[in-house]
C-alpha positions as CSV (number, residue, x, y, z in Angstrom):
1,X,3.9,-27.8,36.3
2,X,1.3,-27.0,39.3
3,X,1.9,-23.7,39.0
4,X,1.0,-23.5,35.4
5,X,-2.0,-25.5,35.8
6,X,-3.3,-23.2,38.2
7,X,-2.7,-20.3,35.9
8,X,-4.8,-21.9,33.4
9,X,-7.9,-23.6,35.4
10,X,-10.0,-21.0,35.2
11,X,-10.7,-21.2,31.3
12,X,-8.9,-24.6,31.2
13,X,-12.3,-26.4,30.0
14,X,-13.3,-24.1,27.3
15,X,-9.3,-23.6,25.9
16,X,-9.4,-27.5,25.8
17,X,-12.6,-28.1,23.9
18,X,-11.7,-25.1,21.6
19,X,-8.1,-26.5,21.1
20,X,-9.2,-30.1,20.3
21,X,-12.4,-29.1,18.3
22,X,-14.0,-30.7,20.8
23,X,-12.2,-34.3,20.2
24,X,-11.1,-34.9,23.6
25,X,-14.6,-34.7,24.8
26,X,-15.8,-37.2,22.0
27,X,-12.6,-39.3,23.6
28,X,-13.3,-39.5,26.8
29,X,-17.0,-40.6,26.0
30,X,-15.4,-43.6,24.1
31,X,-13.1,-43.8,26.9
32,X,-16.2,-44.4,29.7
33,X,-17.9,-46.5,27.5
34,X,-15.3,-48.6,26.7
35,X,-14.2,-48.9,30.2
36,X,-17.8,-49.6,31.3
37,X,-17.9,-53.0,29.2
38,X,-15.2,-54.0,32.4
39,X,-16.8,-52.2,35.1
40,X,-19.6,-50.4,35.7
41,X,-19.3,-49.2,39.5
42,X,-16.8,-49.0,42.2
43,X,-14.7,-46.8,44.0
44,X,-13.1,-44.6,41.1
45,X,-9.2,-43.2,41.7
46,X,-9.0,-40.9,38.5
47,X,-5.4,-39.5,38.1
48,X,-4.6,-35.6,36.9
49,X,-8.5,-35.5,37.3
50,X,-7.9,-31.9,36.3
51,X,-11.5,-30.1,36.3
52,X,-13.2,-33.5,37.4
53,X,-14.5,-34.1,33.9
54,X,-13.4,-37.8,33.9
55,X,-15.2,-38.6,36.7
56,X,-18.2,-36.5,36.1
57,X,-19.2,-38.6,33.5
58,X,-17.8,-42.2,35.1
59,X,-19.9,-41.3,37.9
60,X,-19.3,-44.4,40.4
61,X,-20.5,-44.6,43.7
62,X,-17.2,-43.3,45.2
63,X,-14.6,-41.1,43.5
64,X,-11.0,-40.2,44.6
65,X,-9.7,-37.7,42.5
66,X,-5.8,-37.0,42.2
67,X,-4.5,-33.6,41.0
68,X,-1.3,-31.4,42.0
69,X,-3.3,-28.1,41.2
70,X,-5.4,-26.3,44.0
71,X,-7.1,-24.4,41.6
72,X,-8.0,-27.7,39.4
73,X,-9.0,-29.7,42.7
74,X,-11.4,-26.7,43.4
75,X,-13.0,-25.9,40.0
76,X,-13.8,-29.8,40.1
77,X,-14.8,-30.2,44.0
78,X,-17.9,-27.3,43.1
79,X,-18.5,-29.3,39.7
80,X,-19.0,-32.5,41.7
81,X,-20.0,-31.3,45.4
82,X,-23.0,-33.4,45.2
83,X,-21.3,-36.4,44.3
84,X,-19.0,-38.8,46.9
85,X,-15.7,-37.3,46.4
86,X,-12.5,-37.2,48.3
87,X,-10.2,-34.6,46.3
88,X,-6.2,-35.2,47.0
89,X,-3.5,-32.6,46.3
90,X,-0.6,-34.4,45.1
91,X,1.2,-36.6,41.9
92,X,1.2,-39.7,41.3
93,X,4.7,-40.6,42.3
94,X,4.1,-39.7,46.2
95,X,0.3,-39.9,46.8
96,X,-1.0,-41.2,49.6
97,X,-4.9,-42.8,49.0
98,X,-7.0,-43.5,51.7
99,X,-8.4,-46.4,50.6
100,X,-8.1,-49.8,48.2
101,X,-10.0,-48.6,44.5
102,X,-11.5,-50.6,42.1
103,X,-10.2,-48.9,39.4
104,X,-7.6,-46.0,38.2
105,X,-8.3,-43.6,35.4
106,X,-5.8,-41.6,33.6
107,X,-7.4,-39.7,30.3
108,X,-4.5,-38.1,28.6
109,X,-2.6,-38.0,32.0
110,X,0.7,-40.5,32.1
111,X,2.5,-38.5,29.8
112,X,3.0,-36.0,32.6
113,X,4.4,-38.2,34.8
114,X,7.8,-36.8,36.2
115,X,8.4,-40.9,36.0
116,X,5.9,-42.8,34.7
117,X,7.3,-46.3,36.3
118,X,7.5,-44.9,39.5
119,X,4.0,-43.3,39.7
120,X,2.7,-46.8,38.4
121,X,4.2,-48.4,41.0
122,X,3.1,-45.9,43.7
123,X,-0.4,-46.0,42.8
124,X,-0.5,-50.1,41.7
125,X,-0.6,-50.3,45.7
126,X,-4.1,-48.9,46.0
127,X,-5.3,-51.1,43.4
128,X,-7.5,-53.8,44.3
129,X,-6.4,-57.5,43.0
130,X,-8.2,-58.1,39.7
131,X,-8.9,-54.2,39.3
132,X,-8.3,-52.2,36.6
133,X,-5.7,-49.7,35.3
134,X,-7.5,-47.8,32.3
135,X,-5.5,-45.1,30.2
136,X,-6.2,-43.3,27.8
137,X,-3.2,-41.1,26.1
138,X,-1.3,-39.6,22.8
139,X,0.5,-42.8,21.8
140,X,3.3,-42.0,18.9
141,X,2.7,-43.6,15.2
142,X,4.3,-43.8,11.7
143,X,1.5,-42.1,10.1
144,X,1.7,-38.4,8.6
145,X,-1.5,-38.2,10.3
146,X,0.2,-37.9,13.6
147,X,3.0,-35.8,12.9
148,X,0.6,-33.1,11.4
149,X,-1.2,-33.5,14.5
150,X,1.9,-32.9,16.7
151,X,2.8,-30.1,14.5
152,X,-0.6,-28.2,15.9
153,X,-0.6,-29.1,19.2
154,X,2.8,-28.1,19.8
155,X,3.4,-25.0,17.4
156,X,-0.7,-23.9,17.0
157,X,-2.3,-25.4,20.4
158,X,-0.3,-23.2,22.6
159,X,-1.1,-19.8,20.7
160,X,-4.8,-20.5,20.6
161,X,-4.5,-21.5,24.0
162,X,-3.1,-18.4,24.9
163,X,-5.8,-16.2,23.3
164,X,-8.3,-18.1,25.1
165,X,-6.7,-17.4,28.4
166,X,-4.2,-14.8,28.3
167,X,-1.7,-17.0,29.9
168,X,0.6,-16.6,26.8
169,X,3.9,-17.3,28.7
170,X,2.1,-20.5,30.6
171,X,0.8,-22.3,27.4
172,X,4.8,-21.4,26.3
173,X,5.9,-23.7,29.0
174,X,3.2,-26.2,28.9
175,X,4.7,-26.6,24.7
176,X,8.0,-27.9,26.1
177,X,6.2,-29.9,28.6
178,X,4.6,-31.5,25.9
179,X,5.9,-34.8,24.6
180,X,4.5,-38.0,22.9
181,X,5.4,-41.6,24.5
182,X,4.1,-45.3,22.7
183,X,1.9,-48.0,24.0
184,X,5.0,-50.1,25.0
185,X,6.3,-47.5,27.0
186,X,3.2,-47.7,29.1
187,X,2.7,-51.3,28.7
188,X,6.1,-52.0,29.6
189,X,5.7,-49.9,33.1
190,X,3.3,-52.7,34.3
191,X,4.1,-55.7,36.2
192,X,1.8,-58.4,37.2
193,X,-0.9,-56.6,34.9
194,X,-2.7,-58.4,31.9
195,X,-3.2,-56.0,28.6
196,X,-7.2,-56.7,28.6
197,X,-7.7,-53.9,25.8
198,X,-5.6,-51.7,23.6
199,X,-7.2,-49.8,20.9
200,X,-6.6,-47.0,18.4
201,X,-9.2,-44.2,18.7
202,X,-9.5,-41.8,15.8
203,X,-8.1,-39.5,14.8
204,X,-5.5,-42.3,15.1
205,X,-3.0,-40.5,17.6
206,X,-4.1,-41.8,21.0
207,X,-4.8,-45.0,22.3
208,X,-6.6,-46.7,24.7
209,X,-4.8,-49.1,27.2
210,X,-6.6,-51.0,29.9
211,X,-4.7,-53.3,32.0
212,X,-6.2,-55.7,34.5
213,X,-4.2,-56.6,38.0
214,X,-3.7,-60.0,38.4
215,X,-4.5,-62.0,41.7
């Protein structure tokens, strides 16, 4: 996976903002804003924080960001250079973070996990009592909605993505990596966490999950 990933950072932004018709971009807004309404500052651990768009936008006072791809971690250290960043080269199953957070991120991230239990529990011990866990992510649904929606990003995402990047044979293998998961998957990989917020965003085939540590 972190060799694909660095195959694809260069154009990685523009492929996903043409691939999504620009949709992720309107998520993560309503991600932000709805995270915001629970905390508006702290230190920031933002997971698969990719090109650093997540926390470009969170913009707290201190930001950790966690990705596995060099090439990722340095397209988002000169998009944030000015900002109080520590970058750290690893997944979430086996980092290591310097510090306690405030809060951890993950915007269409947890369904990458190689095991999404594990990671959770790896990274719940950097996570401040009475902090937050915030994700947002493709959740599945019985609506034809979604499966015409998991039709494209599948079987049409990857070509599109390809002609954007010319990384044919990497958007190939990022289709099998692709898979949906549901909101009690996630919520179920939480111990000692309240369910503080879980809403639908639309199109109707992600959610938002933010759960609150308890203590």
């Amino acid at each position: 996976m972190k060799g694909i990933y660095d195959k694809l950072a260069p154009r990685y932004d523009l492929a996903t903002k043409v691939i999504s018709f620009g949709i992720e971009e309107r998520w993560r807004g309503i991600f932000v804003k709805k995270i915001k309404e629970y905390i508006k500052d702290g230190v920031l651990l933002d997971v698969a924080s990719a090109t650093g768009e997540m926390a470009k936008i969170m913009d707290f006072r201190e930001m950790i960001l966690l990705d596995p791809s060099t090439k990722m971690n340095k397209i988002a250290y000169n998009k944030l250079k000015d900002k109080n960043i520590t970058i750290i080269e690893d997944f979430a199953e086996s980092a290591k973070i310097p510090k306690s957070v405030d809060i951890i991120t993950a915007f269409m991230a947890v369904r990458n996990f190689d095991n999404l239990q594990q990671g959770v529990k790896n990274l719940d011990k950097y996570l401040k009592k009475g902090g937050y866990f915030a994700i947002l992510e493709l959740t599945e649904s019985d609506t034809f909605l979604f499966d015409i929606s998991m039709f494209y990003i599948s079987k049409v995402a990857p070509f599109i993505g390809g002609m954007i990047t010319g990384e044919y044979e990497s958007y190939k293998k990022f289709d099998t990596m692709i898979k949906s998961i549901t909101d009690e998957q996630i919520i179920d990989s939480f111990q000692n966490y309240q369910l503080v917020e879980r809403k639908r965003v639309f199109p109707p085939i992600a959610s938002i999950i933010i759960m609150r540590k308890n203590g």
